[in-house]
C-alpha positions in Angstrom: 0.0 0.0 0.0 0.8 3.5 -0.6 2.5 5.6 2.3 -0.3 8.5 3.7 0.8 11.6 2.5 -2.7 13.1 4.5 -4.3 12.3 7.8 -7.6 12.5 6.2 -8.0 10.8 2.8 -11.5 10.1 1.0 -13.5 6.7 1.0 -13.5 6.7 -2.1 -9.5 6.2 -2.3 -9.0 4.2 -0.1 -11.4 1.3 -1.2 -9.4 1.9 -4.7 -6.3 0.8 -2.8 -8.2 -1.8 -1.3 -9.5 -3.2 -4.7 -5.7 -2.8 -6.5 -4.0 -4.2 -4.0 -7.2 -7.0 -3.8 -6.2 -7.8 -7.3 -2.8 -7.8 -7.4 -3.1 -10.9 -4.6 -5.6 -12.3 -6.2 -3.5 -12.6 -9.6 -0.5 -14.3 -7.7 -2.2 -16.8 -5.0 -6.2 -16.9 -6.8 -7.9 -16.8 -3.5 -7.3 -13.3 -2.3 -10.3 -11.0 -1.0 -12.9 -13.7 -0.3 -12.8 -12.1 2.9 -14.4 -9.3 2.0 -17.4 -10.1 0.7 -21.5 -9.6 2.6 -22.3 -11.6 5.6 -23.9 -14.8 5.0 -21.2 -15.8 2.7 -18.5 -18.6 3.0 -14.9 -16.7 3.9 -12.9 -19.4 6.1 -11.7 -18.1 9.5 -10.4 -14.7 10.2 -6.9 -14.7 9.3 -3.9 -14.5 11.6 -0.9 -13.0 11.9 1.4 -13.7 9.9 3.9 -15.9 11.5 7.7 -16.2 10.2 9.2 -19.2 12.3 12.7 -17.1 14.0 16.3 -18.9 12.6 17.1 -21.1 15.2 20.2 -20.2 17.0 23.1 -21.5 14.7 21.4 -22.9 11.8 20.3 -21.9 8.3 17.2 -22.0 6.1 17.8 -24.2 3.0 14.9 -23.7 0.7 12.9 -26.5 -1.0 14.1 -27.1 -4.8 14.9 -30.1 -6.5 17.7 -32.1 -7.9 19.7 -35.2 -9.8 20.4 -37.4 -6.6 24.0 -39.4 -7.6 26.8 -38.6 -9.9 26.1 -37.8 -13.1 29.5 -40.1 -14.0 30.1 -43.4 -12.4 32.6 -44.2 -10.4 35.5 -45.2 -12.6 37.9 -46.2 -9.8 35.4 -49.1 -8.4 33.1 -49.3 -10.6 30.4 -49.4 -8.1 26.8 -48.2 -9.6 25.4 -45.2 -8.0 21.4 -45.0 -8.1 20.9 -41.7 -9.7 17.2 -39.9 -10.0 15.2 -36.6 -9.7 14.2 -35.7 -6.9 12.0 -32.6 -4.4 12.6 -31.6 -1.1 10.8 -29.2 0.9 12.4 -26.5 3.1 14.4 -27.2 6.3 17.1 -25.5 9.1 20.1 -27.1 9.0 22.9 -26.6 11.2 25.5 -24.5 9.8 28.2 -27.1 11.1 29.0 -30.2 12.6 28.0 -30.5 16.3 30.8 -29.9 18.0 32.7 -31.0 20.8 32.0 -28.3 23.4 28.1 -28.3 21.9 28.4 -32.5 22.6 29.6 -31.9 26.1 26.6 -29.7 27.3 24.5 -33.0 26.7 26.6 -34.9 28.4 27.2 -32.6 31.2 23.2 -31.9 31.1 22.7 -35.8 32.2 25.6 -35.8 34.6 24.0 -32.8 36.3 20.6 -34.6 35.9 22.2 -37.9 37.7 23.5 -35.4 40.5 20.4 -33.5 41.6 18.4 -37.0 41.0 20.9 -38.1 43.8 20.7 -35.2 45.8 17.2 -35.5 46.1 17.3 -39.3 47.5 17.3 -40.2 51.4 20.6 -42.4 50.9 22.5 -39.0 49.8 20.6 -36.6 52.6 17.0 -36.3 50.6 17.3 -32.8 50.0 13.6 -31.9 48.6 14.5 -28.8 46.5 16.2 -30.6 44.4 13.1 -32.4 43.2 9.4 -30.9 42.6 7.3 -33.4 43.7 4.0 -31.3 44.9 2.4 -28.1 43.5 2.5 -24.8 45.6 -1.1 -26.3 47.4 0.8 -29.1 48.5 -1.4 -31.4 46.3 1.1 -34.6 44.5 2.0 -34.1 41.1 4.5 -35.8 39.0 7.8 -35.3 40.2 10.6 -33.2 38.2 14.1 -32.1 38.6 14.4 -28.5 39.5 17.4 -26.8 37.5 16.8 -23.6 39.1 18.9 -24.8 42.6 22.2 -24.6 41.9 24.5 -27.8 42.7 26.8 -26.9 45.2 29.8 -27.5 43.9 32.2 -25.9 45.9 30.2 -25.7 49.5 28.6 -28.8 49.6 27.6 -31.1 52.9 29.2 -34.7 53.5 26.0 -36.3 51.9 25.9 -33.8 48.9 29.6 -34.2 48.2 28.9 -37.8 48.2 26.0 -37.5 45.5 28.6 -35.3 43.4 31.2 -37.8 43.7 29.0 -40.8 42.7 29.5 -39.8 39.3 33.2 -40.3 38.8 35.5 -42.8 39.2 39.1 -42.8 39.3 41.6 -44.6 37.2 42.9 -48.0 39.4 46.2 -47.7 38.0 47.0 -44.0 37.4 44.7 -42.4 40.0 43.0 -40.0 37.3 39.9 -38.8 38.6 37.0 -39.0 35.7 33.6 -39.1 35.2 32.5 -42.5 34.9 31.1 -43.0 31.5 29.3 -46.0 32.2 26.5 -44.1 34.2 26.0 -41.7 31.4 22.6 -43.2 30.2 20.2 -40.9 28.9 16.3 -42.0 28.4 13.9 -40.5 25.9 10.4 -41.5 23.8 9.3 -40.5 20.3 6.0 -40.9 19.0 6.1 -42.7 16.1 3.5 -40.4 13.6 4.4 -42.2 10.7 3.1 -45.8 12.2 0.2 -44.5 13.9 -1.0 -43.0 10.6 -0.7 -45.7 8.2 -4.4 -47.3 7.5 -3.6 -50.6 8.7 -3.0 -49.3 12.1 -5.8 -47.8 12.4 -8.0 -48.0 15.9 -11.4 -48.2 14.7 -11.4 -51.3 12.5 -14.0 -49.7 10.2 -11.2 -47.1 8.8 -8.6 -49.7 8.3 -10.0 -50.6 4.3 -11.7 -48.2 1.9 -13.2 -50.6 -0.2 -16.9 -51.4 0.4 -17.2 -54.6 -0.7 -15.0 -56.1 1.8 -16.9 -56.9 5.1 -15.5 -54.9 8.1 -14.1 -57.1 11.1 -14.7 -55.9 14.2 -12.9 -58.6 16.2 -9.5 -58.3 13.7 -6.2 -58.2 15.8 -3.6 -55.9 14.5 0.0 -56.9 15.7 2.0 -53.7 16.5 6.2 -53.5 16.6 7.4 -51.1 19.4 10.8 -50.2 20.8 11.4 -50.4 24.5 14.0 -49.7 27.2 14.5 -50.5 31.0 17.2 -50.9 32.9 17.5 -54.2 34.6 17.9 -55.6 37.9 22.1 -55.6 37.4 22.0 -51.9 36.1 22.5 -53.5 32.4 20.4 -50.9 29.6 18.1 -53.3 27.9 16.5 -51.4 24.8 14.4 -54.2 23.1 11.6 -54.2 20.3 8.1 -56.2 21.7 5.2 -57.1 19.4 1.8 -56.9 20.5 -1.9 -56.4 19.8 -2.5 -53.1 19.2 -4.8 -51.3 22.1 -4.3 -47.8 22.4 -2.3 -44.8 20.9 0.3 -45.6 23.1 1.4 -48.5 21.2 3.2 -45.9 18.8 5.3 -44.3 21.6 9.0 -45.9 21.3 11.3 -45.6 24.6 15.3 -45.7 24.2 17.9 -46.0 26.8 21.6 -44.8 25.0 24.6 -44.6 27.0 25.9 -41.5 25.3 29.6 -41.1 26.9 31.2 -41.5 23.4 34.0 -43.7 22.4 37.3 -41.9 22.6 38.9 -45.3 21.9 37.9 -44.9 18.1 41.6 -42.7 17.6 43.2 -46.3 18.7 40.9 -48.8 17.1 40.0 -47.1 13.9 44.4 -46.9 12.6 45.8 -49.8 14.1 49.8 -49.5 14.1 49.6 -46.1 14.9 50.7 -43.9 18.0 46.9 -41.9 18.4 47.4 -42.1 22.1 47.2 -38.6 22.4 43.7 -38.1 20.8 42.3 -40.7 22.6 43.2 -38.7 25.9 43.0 -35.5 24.3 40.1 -34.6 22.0 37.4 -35.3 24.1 38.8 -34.0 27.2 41.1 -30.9 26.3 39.5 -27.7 25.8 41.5 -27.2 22.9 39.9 -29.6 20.7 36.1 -27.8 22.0 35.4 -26.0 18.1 36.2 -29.1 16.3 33.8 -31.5 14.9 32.5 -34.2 17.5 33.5 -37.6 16.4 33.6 -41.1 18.1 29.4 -40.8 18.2 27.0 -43.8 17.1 24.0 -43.2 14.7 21.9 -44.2 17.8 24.0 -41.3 20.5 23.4 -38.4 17.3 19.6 -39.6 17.7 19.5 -39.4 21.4 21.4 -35.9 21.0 18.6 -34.9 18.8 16.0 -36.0 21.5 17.9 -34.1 24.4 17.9 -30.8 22.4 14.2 -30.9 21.0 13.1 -31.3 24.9 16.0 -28.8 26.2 14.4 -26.1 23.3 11.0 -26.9 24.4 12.1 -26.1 27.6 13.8 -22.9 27.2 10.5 -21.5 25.1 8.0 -22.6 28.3 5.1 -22.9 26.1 5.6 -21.1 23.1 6.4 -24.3 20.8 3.3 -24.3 18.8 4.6 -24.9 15.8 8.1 -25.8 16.5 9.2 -29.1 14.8 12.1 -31.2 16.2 15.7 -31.7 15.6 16.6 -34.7 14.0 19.4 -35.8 11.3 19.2 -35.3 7.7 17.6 -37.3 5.2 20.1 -38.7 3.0 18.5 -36.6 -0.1 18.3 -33.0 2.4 21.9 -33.9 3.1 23.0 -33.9 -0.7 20.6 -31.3 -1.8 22.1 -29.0 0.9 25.4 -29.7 0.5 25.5 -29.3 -3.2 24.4 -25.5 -3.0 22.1 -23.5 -4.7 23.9 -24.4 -8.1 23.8 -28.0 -7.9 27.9 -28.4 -7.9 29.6 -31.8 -7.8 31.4 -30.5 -4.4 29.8 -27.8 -2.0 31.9 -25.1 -4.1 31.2 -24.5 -7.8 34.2 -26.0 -9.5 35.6 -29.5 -9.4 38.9 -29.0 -8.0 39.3 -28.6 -4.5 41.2 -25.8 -4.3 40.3 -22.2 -4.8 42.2 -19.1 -7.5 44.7 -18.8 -4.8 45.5 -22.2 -4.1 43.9 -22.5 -1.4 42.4 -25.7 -0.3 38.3 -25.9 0.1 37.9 -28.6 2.7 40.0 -30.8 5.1 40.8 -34.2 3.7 43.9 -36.0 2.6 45.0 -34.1 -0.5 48.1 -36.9 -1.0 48.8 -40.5 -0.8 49.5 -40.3 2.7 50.2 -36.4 3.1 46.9 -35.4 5.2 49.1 -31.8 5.6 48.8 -30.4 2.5 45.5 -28.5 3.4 46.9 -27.4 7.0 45.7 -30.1 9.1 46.6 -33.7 10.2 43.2 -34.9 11.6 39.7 -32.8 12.2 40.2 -28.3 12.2 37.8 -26.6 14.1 34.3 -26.3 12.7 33.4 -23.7 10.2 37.7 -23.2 9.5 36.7 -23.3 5.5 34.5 -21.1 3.4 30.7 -21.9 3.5 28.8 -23.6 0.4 26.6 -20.9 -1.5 23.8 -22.4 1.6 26.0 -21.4 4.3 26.9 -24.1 5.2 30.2 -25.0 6.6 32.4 -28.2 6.0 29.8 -30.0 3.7 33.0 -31.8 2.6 35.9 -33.2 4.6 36.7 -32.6 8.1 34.7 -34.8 9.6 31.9 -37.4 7.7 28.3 -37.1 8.6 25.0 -39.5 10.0 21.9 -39.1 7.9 18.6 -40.8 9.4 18.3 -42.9 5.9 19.1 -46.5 6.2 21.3 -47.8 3.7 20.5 -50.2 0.9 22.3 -50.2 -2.6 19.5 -49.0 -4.7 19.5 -46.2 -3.1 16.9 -43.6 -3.9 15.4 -45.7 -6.8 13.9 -47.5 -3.4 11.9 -44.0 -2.4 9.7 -41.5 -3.0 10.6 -38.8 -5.2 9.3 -36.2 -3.0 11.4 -35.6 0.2 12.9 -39.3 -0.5 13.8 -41.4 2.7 14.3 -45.1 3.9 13.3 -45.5 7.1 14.3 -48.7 9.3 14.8 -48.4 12.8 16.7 -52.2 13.0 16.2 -53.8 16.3 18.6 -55.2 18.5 17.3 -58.9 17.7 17.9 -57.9 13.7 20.6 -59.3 11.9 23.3 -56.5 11.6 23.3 -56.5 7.8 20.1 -54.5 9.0 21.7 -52.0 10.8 23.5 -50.2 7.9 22.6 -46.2 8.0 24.2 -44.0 5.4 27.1 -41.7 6.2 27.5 -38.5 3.6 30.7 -36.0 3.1 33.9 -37.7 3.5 36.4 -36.8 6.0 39.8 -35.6 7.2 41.0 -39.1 6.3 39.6 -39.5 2.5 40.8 -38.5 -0.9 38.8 -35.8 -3.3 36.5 -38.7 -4.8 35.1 -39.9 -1.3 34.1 -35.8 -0.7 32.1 -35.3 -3.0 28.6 -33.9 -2.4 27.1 -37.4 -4.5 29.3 -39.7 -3.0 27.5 -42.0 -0.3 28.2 -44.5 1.8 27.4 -46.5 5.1 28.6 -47.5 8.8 26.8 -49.6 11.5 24.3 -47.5 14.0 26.3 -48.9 16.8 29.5 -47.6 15.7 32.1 -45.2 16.8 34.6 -43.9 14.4 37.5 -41.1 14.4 36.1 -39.5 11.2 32.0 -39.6 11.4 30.1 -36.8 12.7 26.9 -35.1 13.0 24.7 -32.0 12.4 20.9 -31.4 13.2 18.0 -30.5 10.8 14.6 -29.3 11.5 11.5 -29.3 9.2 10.4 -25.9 8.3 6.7 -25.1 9.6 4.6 -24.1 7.0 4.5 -24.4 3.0 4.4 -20.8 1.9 7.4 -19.7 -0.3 10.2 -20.0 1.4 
């Protein structure tokens, strides 16, 4: 609309605006201005505010679009096939680097403060109440939480609370190193699985399960149901095992997991045999030097239960105003590429095939030689975010550290999947053979050559594993479909 150039303007001009700008809507989205017609007519709801979702703190907006999904060429140095087909995603946030160390450590130091006050709060460790909510300000029993607004007391603490603070480390039986005791760092969280509970077959009321009329509806049918579930049992061991049942309730689609999320620093050692990586495996968890680079020695299944710890800790932080907020989760193997090829659809994250830039610089962190990884600057990982960003924003999309998607990995590939925001799902039990357990791992890392960081290049790793060179980064679905 036209600024006001008068305080008083005639009717007359104004419903001209009105009817302009009317059109002009009405010629881009064909719906505009039903609103505005007599009463007694059909207009839909009043509308609302407009409502932009904010950036979430350290991510960036990748906007739907399409692509090729695989190389255009074939690999000519394995000769491996490569599904290739065209594919749509919608919008999404994306993290604009790998999680990183320091980021990792707030989860973990979130349940090692949790275990504390948990502790704090029991009779065997002086039952201090205000540690634990377990009655509303009428005194009437409601469900008991932690309460993160009393501090630990660290540095003045009683016999019994020093005692609760102390449960949590151990100390080294040989060289007396006081650390905290990874075992106990279990951390337990549900997801409802939507998916599941909307597919037809599952279904409550029998009488919606089948669409054709011609096929009697029966009432006394007994739908088996697949659910994921976790306890700990009665020798502290985490038992996270998948039941089938009948199904009964919506409940039946709420999955429990127990992940011990204290990550494997052992990886530096086990991952290069004949090597001396003792000093990473004692170092780049634990010194705060190593806090900006990429976190590594994570499992497929520790990046999920990340994902669940930060959607709650957001949810949290908003008290209440989440409407419309979606949660974090890991890339679909198809956002991953889409993202990481940029808005022109490169081969690598930048635009041209070779991996360094006009100056000679080099674009990533990987292992330019046949066994120089110093060429580009670094031995192993560089801090996050050292290298320019992809035309996205998007930091390290190749090299430094290779990244989890949520897809799970079989040969063909996207040729498997939808082409509309393509993904294979399979969360693979613990009872599953481990051929099952394959998830696909995207980017290359500080360890791989040029053709293994490429933005098509795909490959896989076990969900239980820990390695030296795979990472993580978060996505979250945009709300809304408007243009983006």
């Amino acid at each position: 609309m036209m600024k006001r150039q008068k305080k008083i303007m005639s009717v007359c001009s104004v419903c001209a605006g009105i009817l302009l700008l009317a059109g002009a809507l009405a010629s881009c989205m064909g719906s505009s201005g039903r609103s505005m017609v007599a009463g007694g007519e059909l207009t839909g709801i009043p509308a609302s505010p407009a409502w932009d979702e904010p950036a979430p703190y350290g991510m960036v907006l990748v906007k739907r679009g399409s692509l090729k999904m695989g190389p255009e060429q074939q690999d000519t140095l394995w000769g491996t096939p490569v599904p290739t087909r065209e594919i749509s995603v919608e919008s999404f946030w994306m993290d604009e680097t790998e999680v990183t160390v320091g980021e990792y450590k707030q989860f973990l130091y979130w349940v090692r403060d949790s275990i504390i006050r948990e502790r704090l709060a029991d009779p065997a460790y002086g039952g201090n109440e205000l540690f634990k909510i377990e009655e509303d300000r009428e005194g009437n029993p409601i469900k008991p939480y932690l309460n993160w607004s009393r501090p630990i007391p660290w540095k003045r603490a009683t016999e019994d609370e020093d005692m609760a603070i102390q449960s949590v480390y151990k100390r080294h039986p040989i060289d007396g190193t006081v650390m905290l005791d990874g075992n106990q760092m279990n951390f337990y969280y549900e997801i409802y699985d939507y998916v599941e509970a909307a597919k037809r077959r599952n279904r409550l009321n029998p009488a919606e399960r089948v669409k054709n009329t011609d096929v009697e509806v029966n009432d006394d049918e007994v739908v088996m149901i697949t659910k994921d579930t976790a306890y700990i049992d009665e020798e502290g061991r985490i038992i996270n095992r998948t039941i089938t049942r009948p199904l009964s309730s919506e409940w039946d689609f709420l999955n429990s997991y127990i992940v011990n999320i204290y990550p494997d620093t052992t990886c530096w050692v086990n991952d290069f045999p004949q090597a001396n990586n003792e000093q990473y495996m004692r170092l780049y968890f634990n010194h705060p030097a190593y806090n900006n680079h990429p976190m590594v020695g994570v499992s497929w299944e520790q990046a999920n239960a990340f994902c669940a710890w930060r959607t709650n800790f957001l949810l949290k932080g908003l008290r209440g105003q989440a409407k419309y907020i979606q949660r974090y989760r890991l890339p679909t193997e198809a956002e991953w590429e889409f993202a990481a090829r940029g808005r022109e659809d490169n081969k690598f994250p930048w635009k041209e095939d070779a991996t360094k830039d006009e100056r000679g610089c080099y674009n990533a962190n990987y292992k330019p030689g046949k066994g120089d990884y110093t060429k580009d600057g670094s031995l192993i990982t560089t801090r996050a975010g050292a290298y320019p960003p992809n035309s996205n924003g998007l930091y390290d999309m190749a090299g430094n550290v290779s990244e989890w998607t949520s897809t799970a990995y079989t040969e063909s590939g996207v040729l498997q999947a939808s082409d509309m925001n393509p993904d294979i799902q399979y969360n693979a039990s613990r009872q599953d053979p481990y051929a099952l357990k394959k998830k696909v791992v995207r980017g290359g890392s500080w360890k791989d050559v040029n053709a293994f960081i490429r933005s098509d290049a795909r490959t896989w790793e076990y969900q239980n594993e820990q390695r030296s060179y795979i990472g993580f980064r978060c996505v979250r679905t945009v709300a809304g479909s408007g243009k983006k």
